[in-house]
C-alpha positions as CSV (number, residue, x, y, z in Angstrom):
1,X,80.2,-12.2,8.1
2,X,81.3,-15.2,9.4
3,X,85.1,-16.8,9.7
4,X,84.0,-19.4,6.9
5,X,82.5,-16.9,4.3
6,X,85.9,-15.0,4.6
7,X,88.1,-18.3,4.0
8,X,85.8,-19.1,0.9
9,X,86.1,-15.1,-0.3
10,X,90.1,-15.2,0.3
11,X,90.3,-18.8,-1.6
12,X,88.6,-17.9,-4.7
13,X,90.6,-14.7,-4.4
14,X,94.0,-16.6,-4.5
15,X,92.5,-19.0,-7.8
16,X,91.3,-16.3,-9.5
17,X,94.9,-14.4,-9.0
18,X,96.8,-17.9,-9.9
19,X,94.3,-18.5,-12.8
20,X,95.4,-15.1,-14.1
21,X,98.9,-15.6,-14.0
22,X,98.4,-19.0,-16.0
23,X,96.5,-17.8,-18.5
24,X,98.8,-15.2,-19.2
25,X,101.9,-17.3,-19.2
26,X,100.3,-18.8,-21.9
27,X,98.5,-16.4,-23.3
28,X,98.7,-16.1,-27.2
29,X,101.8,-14.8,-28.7
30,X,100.9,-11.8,-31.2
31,X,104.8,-10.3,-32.1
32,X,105.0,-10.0,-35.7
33,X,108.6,-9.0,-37.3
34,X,108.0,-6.8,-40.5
35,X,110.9,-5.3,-42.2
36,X,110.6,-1.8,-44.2
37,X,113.1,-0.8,-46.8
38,X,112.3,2.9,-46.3
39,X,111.0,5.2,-43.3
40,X,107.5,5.3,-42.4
41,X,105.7,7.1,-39.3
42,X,103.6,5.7,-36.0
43,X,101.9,8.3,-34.3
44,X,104.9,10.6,-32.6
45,X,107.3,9.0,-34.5
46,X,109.1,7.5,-37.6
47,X,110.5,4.7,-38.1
48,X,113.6,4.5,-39.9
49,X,114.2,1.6,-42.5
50,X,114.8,-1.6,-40.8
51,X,113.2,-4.4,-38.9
52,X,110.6,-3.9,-36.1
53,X,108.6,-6.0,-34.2
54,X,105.0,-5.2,-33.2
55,X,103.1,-7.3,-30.4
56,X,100.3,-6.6,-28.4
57,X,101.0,-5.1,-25.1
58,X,98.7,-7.6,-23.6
59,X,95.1,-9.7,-23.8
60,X,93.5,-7.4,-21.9
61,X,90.2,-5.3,-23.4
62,X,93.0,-2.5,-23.9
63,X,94.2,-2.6,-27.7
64,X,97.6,-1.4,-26.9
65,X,100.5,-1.8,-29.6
66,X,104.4,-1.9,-29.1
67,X,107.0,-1.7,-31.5
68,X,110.3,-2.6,-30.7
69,X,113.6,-3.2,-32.7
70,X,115.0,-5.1,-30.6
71,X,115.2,-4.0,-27.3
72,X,114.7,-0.4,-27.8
73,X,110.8,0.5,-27.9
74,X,109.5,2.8,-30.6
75,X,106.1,3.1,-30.3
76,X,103.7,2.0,-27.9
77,X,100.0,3.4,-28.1
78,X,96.5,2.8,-27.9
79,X,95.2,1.9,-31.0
80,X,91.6,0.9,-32.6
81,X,90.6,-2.7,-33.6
82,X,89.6,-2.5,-37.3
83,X,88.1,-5.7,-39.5
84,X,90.6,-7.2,-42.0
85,X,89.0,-6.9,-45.7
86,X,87.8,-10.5,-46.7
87,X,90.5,-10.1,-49.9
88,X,93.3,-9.4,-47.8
89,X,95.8,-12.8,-47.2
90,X,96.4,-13.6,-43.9
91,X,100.1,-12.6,-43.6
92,X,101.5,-10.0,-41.3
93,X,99.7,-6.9,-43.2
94,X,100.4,-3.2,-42.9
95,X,98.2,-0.6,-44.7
96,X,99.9,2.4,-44.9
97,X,98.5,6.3,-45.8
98,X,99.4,9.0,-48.2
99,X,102.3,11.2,-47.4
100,X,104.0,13.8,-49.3
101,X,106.8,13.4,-50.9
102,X,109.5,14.3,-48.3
103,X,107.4,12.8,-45.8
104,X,107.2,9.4,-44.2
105,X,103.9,7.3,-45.0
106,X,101.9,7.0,-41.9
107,X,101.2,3.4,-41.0
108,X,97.1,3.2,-40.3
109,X,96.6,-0.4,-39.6
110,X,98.8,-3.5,-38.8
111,X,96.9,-6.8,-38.9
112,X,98.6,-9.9,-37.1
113,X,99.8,-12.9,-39.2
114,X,96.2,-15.2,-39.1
115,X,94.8,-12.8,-37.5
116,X,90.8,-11.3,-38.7
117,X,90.8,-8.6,-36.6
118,X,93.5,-5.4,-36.9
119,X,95.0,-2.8,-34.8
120,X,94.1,0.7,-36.2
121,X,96.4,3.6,-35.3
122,X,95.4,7.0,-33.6
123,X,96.9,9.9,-35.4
């Protein structure tokens, strides 16, 4: 290998690594504040009334899901990505499981405000 192959291999290293840092400081925002007026469950946890913001951990191939409210973290988990049904409107959406009656509802899905696509949750 010679000294001008190794400059060209570290200088497309160091614009791929600064590209990467750009496109992430301006990455798309995905936190979504949704207020419930009565508990309902996450996987490994419930979620007392209140307000709760959920955002993608980040724009990588990984779906992962945090919910916060405010700085205290609920939930943060892997989830599925799930299509949102062509009748739904394109507010922040939550579809949400049967329970019994002395149980929270488990949230299955939370699609982003705009968004097509959904994050499903892994009970």
């Amino acid at each position: 290998m010679t000294n001008k192959s190794v400059r060209i291999g570290c200088a497309a290293a160091a614009l791929a690594l600064t590209l990467g840092g750009s496109v992430m400081a301006f990455g798309v925002n995905h936190e979504n504040k949704l207020t419930f007026s009565r508990p309902v469950a996450l996987p490994g946890v419930v979620l007392p009334a209140g307000s709760y913001t959920f955002n993608v951990a980040s724009d990588t191939a990984l779906d992962v899901v945090v919910v916060r409210n405010g700085t205290k973290v609920f939930y943060m988990g892997f989830t599925g990505t799930v299509q949102r049904p062509a009748s739904m409107s394109k507010t922040a959406s939550i579809i949400v499981g049967e329970a019994s009656a002395s149980e929270a509802p488990p949230i299955t899905a939370w699609y982003e405000i705009g968004g097509t696509i959904g994050h499903e949750f892994r009970y």
